[in-house]
LODOKE-40601 format. One record per residue (C-alpha): residue in three letters; x, y, z. Coordinates in steps of 0.1 Angstrom, whole numbers. Layout:
<atoms>
+---------+-------+-------+-------+
: residuo :     u :     v :     w :
+---------+-------+-------+-------+
:     ALA :     X :     Y :     Z :
...
+---------+-------+-------+-------+
</atoms>
This chain:
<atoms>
+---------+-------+-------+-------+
: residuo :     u :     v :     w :
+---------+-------+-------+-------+
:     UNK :   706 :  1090 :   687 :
:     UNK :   720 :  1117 :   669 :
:     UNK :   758 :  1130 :   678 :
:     UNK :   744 :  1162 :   699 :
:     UNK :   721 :  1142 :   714 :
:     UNK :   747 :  1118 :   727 :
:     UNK :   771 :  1150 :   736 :
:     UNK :   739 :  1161 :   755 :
:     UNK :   737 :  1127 :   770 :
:     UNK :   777 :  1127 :   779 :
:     UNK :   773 :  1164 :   796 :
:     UNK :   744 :  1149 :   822 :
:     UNK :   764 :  1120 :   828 :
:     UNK :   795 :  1139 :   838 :
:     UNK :   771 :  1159 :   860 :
:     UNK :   764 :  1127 :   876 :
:     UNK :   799 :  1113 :   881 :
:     UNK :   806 :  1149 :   900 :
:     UNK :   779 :  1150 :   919 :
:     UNK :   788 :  1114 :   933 :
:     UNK :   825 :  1123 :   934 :
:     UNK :   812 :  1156 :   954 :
:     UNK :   792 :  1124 :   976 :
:     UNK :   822 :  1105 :   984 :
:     UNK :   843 :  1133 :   996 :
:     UNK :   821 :  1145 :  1017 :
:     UNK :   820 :  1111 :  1030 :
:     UNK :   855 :  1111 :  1033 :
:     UNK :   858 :  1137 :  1051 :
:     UNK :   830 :  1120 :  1077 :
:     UNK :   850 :  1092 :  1077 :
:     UNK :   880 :  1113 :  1093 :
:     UNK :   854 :  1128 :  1118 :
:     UNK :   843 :  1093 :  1130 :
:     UNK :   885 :  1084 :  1134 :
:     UNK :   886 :  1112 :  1155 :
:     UNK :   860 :  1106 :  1178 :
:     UNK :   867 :  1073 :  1179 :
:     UNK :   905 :  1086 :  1188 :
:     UNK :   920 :  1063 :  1159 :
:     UNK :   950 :  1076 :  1141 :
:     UNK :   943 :  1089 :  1099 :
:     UNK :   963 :  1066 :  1090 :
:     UNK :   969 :  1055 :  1053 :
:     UNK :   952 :  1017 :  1052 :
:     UNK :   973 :  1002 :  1019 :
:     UNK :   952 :   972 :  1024 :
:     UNK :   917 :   989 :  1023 :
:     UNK :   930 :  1005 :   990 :
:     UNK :   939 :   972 :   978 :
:     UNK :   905 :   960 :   985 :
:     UNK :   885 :   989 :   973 :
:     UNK :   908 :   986 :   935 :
:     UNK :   899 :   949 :   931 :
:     UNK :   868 :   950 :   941 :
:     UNK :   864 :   980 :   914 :
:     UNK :   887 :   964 :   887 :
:     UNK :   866 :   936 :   892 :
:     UNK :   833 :   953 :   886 :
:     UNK :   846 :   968 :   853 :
:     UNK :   850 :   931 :   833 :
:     UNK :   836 :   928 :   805 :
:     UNK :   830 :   968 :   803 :
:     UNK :   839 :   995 :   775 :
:     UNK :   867 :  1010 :   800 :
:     UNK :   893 :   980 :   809 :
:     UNK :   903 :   972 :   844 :
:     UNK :   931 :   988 :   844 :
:     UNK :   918 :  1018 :   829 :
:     UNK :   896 :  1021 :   854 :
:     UNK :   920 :  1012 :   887 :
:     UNK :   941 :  1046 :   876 :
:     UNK :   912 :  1063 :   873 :
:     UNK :   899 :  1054 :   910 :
:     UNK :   936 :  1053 :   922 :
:     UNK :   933 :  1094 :   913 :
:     UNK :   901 :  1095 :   930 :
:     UNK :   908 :  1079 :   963 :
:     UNK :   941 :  1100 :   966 :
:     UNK :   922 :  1131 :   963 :
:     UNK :   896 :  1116 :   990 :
:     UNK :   928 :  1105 :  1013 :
:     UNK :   943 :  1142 :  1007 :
:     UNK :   909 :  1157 :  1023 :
:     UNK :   918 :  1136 :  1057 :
:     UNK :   955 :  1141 :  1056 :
:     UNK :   977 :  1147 :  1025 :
:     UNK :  1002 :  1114 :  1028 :
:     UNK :  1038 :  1127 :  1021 :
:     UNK :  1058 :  1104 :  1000 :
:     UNK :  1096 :  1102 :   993 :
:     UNK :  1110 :  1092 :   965 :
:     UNK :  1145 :  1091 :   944 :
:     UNK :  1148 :  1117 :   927 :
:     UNK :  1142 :  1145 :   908 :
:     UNK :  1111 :  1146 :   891 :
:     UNK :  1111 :  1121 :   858 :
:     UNK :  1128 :  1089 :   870 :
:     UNK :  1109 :  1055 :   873 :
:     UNK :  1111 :  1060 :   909 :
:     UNK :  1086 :  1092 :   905 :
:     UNK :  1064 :  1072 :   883 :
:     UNK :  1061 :  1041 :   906 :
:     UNK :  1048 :  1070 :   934 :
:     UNK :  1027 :  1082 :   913 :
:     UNK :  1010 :  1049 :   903 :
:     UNK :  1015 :  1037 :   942 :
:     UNK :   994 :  1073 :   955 :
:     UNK :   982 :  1096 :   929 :
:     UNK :   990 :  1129 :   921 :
:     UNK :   967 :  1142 :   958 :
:     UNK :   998 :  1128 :   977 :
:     UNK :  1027 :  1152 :   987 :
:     UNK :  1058 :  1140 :   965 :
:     UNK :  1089 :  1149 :   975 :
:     UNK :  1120 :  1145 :   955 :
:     UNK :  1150 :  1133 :   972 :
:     UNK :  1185 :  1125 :   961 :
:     UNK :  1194 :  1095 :   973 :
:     UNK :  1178 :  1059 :   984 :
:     UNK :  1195 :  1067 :  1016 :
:     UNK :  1183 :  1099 :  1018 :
:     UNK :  1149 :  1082 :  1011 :
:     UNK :  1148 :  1056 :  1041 :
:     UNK :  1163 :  1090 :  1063 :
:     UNK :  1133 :  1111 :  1057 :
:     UNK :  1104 :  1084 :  1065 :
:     UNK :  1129 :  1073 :  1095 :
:     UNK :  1128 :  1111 :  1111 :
:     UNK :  1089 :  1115 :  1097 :
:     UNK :  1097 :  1141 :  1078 :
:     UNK :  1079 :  1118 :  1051 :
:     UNK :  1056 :  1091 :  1055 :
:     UNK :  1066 :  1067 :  1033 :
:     UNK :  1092 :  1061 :  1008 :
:     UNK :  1096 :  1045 :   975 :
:     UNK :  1125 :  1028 :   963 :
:     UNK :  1139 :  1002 :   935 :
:     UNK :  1147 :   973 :   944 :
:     UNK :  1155 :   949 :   918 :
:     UNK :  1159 :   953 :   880 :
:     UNK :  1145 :   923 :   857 :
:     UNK :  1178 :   926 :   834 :
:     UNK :  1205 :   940 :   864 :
:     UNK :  1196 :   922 :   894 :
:     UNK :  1196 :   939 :   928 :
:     UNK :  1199 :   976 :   936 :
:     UNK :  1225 :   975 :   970 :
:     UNK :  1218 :  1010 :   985 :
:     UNK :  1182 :  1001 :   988 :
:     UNK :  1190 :   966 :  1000 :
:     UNK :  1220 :   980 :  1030 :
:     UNK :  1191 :  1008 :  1041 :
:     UNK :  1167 :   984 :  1046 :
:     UNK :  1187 :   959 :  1059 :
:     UNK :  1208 :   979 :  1089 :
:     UNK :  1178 :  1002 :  1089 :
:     UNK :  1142 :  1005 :  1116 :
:     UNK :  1115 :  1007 :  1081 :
:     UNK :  1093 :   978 :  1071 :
:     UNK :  1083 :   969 :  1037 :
:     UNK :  1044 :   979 :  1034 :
:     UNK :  1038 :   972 :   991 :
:     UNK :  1054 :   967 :   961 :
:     UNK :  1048 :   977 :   927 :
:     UNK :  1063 :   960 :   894 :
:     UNK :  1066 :   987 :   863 :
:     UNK :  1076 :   982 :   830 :
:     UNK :  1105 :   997 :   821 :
:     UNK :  1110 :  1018 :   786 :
:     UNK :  1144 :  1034 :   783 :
:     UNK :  1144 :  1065 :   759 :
:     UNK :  1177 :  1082 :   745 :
:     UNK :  1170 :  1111 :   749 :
:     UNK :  1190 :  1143 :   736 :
:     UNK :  1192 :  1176 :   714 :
:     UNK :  1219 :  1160 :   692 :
:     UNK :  1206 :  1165 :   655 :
:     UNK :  1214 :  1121 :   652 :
:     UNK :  1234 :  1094 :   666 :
:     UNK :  1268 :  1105 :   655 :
:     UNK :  1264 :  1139 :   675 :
:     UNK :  1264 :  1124 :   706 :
:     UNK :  1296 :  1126 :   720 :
:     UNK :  1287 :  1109 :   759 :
:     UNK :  1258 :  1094 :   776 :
:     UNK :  1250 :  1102 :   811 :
:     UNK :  1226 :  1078 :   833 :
:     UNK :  1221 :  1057 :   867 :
:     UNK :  1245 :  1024 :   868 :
:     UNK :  1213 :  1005 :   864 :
:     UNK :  1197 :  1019 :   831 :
:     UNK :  1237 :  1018 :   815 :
:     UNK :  1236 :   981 :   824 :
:     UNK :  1205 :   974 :   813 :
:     UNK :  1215 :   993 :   780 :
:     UNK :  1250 :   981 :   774 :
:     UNK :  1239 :   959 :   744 :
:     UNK :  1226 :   989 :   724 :
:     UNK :  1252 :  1012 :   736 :
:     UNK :  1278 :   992 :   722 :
:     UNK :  1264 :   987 :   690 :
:     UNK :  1250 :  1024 :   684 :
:     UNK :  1273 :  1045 :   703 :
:     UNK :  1304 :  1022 :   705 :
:     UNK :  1327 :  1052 :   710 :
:     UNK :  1307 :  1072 :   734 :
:     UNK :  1317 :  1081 :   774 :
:     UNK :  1294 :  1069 :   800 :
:     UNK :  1288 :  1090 :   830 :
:     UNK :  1272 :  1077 :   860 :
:     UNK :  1246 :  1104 :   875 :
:     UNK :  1227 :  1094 :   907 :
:     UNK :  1191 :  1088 :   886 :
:     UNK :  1180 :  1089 :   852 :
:     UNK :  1163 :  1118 :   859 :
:     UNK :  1195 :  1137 :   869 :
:     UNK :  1209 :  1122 :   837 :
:     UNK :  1181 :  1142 :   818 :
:     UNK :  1194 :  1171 :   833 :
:     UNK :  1226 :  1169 :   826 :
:     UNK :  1219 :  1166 :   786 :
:     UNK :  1198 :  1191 :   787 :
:     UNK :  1222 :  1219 :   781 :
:     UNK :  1250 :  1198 :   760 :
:     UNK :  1238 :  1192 :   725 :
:     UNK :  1268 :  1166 :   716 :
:     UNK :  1251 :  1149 :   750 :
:     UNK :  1227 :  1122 :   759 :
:     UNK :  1206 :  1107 :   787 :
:     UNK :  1193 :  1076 :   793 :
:     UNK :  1159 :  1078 :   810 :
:     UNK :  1123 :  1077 :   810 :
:     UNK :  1097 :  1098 :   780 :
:     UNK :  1086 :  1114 :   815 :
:     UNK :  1118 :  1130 :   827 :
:     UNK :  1127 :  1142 :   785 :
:     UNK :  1089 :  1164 :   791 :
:     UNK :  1094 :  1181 :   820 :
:     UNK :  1130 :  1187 :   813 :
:     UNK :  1126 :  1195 :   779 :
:     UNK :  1147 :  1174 :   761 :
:     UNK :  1133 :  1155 :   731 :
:     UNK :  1136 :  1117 :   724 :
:     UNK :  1162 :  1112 :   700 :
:     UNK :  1159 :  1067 :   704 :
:     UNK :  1130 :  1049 :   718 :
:     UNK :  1133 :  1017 :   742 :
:     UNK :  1169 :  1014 :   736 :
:     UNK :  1168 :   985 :   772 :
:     UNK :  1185 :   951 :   760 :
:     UNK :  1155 :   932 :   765 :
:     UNK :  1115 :   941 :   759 :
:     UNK :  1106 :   924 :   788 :
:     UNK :  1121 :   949 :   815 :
:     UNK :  1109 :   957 :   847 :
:     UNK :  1116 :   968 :   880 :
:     UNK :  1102 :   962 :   909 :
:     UNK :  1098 :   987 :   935 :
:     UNK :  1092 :   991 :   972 :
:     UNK :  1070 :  1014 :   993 :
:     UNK :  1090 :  1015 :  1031 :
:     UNK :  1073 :  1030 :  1063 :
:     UNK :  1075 :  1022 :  1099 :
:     UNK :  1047 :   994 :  1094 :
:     UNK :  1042 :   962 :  1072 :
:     UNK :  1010 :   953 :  1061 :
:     UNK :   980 :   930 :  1073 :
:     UNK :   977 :   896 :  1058 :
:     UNK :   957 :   890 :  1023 :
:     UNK :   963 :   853 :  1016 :
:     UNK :   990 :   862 :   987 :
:     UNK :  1018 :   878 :  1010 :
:     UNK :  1060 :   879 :  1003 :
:     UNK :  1082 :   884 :  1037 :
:     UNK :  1115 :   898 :  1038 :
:     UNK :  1139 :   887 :  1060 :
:     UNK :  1175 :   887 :  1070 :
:     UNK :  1197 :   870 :  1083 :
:     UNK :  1234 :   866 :  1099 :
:     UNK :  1251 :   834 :  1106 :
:     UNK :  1270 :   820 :  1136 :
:     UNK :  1301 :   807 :  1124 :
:     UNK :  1309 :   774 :  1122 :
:     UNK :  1303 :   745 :  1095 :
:     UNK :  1267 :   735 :  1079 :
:     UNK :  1256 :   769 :  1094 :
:     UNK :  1238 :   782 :  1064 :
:     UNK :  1224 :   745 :  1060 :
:     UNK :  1207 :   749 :  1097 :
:     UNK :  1195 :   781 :  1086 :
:     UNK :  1177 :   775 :  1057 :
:     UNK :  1166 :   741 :  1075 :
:     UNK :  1140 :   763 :  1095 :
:     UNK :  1124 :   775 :  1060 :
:     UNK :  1126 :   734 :  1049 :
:     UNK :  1108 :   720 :  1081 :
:     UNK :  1080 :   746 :  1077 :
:     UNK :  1071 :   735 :  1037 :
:     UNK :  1080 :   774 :  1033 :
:     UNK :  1093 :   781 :  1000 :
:     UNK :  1119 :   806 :   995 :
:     UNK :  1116 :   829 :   962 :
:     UNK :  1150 :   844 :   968 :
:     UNK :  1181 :   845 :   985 :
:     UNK :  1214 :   868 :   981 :
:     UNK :  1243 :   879 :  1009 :
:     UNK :  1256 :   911 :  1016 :
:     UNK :  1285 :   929 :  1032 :
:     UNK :  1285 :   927 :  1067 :
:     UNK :  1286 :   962 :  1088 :
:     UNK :  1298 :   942 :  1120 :
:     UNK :  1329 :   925 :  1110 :
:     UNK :  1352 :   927 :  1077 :
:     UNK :  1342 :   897 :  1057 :
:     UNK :  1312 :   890 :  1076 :
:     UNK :  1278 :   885 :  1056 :
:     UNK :  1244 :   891 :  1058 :
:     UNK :  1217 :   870 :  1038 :
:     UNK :  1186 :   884 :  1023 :
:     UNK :  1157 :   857 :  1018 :
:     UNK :  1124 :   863 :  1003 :
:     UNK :  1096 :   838 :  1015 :
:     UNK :  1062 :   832 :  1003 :
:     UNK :  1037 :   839 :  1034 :
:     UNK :  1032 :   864 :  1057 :
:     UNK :  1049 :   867 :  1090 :
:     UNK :  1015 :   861 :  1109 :
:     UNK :  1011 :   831 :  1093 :
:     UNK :  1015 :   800 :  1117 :
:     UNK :  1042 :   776 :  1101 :
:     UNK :  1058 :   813 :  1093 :
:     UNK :  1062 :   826 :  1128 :
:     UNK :  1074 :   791 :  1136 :
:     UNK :  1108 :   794 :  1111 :
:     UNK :  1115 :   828 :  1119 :
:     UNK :  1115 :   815 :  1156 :
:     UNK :  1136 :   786 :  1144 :
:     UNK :  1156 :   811 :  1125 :
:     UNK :  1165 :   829 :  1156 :
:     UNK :  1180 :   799 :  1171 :
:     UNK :  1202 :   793 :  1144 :
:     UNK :  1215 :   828 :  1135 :
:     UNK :  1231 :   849 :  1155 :
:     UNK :  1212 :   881 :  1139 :
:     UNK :  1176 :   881 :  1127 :
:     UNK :  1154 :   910 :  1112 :
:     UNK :  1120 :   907 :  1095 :
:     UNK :  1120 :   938 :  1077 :
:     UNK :  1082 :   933 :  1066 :
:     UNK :  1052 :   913 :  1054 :
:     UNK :  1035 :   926 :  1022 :
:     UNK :  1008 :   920 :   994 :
:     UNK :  1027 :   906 :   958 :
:     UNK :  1022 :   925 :   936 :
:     UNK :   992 :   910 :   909 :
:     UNK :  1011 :   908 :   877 :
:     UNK :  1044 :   901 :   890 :
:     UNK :  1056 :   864 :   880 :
:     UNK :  1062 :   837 :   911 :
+---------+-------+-------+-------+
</atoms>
C-alpha cells in the first residue's frame, strides 16, 4: 500500500473512532437519563472506571499501542463522557504545575473541573463544605516519608479515602540563571528540598533554601529572579515559563509519591483493597500490644503503622495503621470491632483499591 493510500486509510479510520466516540456520548448522556428516572444520584463510580480501564488495558496486549498508552487515552475519553452527566470538580494543592496537579490529572482527565487550592487543609475544607467533590492530596514520599498536614486533615477530619495513585517523581531545577554558579537561592516544598538535599549539597553547596507551600509556588517565585531557582516538576517550568536549567536532580531514581483522592465515600470492595485506620489508646501498660492484637487474631497483615500528635491532650498520640483488606471484609469488620474495645478512639477513614504498580 503506498504512503497516500495508507494516509487515506488513517483519515477513514479516524472517521470511525469519532463516529463511535459521537456513539458513546450519546450513550452517556442516556445513561444519565436512565439515573434520573430511576431517581439515582450522577454520582462519580471510581470502581466502574477501574473496571472499564482494565478491562480495556487488558484488551490492548499484545497490540501496536501499549496498555498504558491506551488507559490515558480512554481515561480522556471517559472524563469527557462523565463531564456530559455532571462535570466532577476536583481539588487539588496547588497552583497549576505541582505533582499534586498532575496526579488529578491522571486520576480524572482534563473534562474534570480542577481547582487549584493552597493548602492540603484548604483541600480536605473544600470537599468537606461541597464546594468540591473530591480532593487530591500527597500522602507519602518514597525518599521523605509521610506528609503530616495531609495525614492530621484526614485523621481529625469527616473525608474517606476513595483511590490512590502512585507517580513517579522527576525533580527539575529549574531557573533563568545562565549556569549553576548564578544561582544564588533555591526555593521549593520541604518535601522536594529533602528529597533533593544530596544534590543540593554537592551542586549548590552555598545556596539558601526557601520553603514555599508547593513546587509549583516555588516555580513562581524564580520566575522573576534570574540569580533564583526552583525545585519542581518540567510541568510547572511550561506554564510558568521558566526553563529547565538541571534535569532529575531527586537523590534517588526510584522516587515516587503516592497520592490520595478524599471524598465523603470510600470505595466498594475489588479483592485487592488497603484500609486506613486510626487509632487512640487507653492508657495503661501492654495497651498498644492489645491493640495491635485485634489485627494478629484476625491473620490481618498490617503494611504500616506511624503515631501522631494528639489534638485531645498534650502528649497524647494517635496511631495511623494501614491494613491489607477492605473494611467489608469479614475477619476485617471483626478487628475493627475488636479495635474498638481496646482503644479508646477509633476512625476508619476508608477502604480503597491499591493502586496496580505500587509495591506490597
Amino acid at each position: 500500500m503506498s504512503l497516500p493510500e495508507l494516509r487515506k486509510e488513517i483519515d477513514a479510520t479516524d472517521e470511525q473512532i469519532l463516529a463511535l466516540l459521537l456513539r458513546r456520548g450519546d450513550l452517556a448522556l442516556r445513561v444519565a437519563e436512565e439515573k434520573q428516572r430511576l431517581g439515582r444520584p450522577l454520582a462519580y463510580d471510581p470502581e466502574r472506571e477501574r473496571q472499564v480501564l482494565d478491562r480495556i488495558a487488558a484488551l490492548a496486549e499484545g497490540g501496536s499501542l501499549p496498555p498504558d498508552a491506551i488507559r490515558s487515552i480512554y481515561r480522556e475519553v471517559i472524563s469527557a463522557c462523565l463531564a456530559l452527566q455532571r462535570p466532577l470538580s476536583v481539588a487539588y494543592l496547588g497552583p497549576e504545575g505541582t505533582f499534586s496537579h498532575m496526579a488529578a490529572l491522571q486520576l480524572f482527565g482534563q473534562a474534570a473541573v480542577l481547582r487549584d487550592v493552597a493548602t492540603i487543609e484548604g483541600v480536605f475544607d473544600a470537599v468537606s463544605r461541597q464546594d468540591a467533590s473530591r480532593g487530591v492530596v500527597p500522602i507519602e514520599n518514597s525518599t521523605e516519608g509521610g506528609v503530616a498536614a495531609s495525614m492530621r486533615a484526614l485523621v481529625h477530619g469527616n473525608l474517606m479515602v476513595e483511590r490512590e495513585l502512585v507517580i513517579d517523581i522527576s525533580h527539575c531545577l529549574l531557573s533563568h540563571a545562565p549556569n549553576l554558579p548564578s544561582v544564588r537561592r533555591v526555593y521549593s516544598h520541604p518535601q522536594a528540598l529533602g528529597q533533593c538535599t544530596g544534590w543540593l549539597r554537592k551542586n549548590l553547596p552555598a545556596v539558601e533554601w526557601i520553603q514555599t507551600a508547593s513546587t509549583a509556588a516555588a516555580v513562581q517565585q524564580a520566575a522573576g529572579d534570574p540569580q533564583s531557582a526552583a525545585i519542581g516538576s518540567r510541568l510547572a517550568g511550561s506554564l510558568h515559563n521558566v526553563p529547565v536549567l538541571v534535569e532529575s536532580v531527586q537523590d534517588t531514581l526510584n522516587n515516587a509519591t503516592r497520592f490520595l483522592v478524599v471524598g465523603p465515600h470510600d470505595a466498594e470492595p475489588t479483592g485487592d483493597d488497603s484500609t486506613l485506620i486510626a487509632f487512640a489508646l487507653h492508657d495503661g501498660p501492654g495497651a498498644l500490644r492489645k491493640a495491635l492484637g485485634a489485627f494478629e487474631e484476625q491473620g490481618i497483615s498490617l503494611s504500616h503503622i506511624e503515631s501522631h500528635p494528639s489534638r485531645d491532650r498534650d502528649w497524647g498520640y494517635v496511631f495511623v495503621a494501614e491494613l491489607v483488606g477492605h473494611r467489608a471484609d469479614a475477619t476485617t469488620r471483626k478487628a475493627i470491632d475488636a479495635l474498638h474495645e481496646a482503644c479508646s478512639w477509633v476512625r476508619v477513614m476508608g477502604s480503597f483499591p491499591r493502586h496496580r504498580t505500587r509495591l506490597p
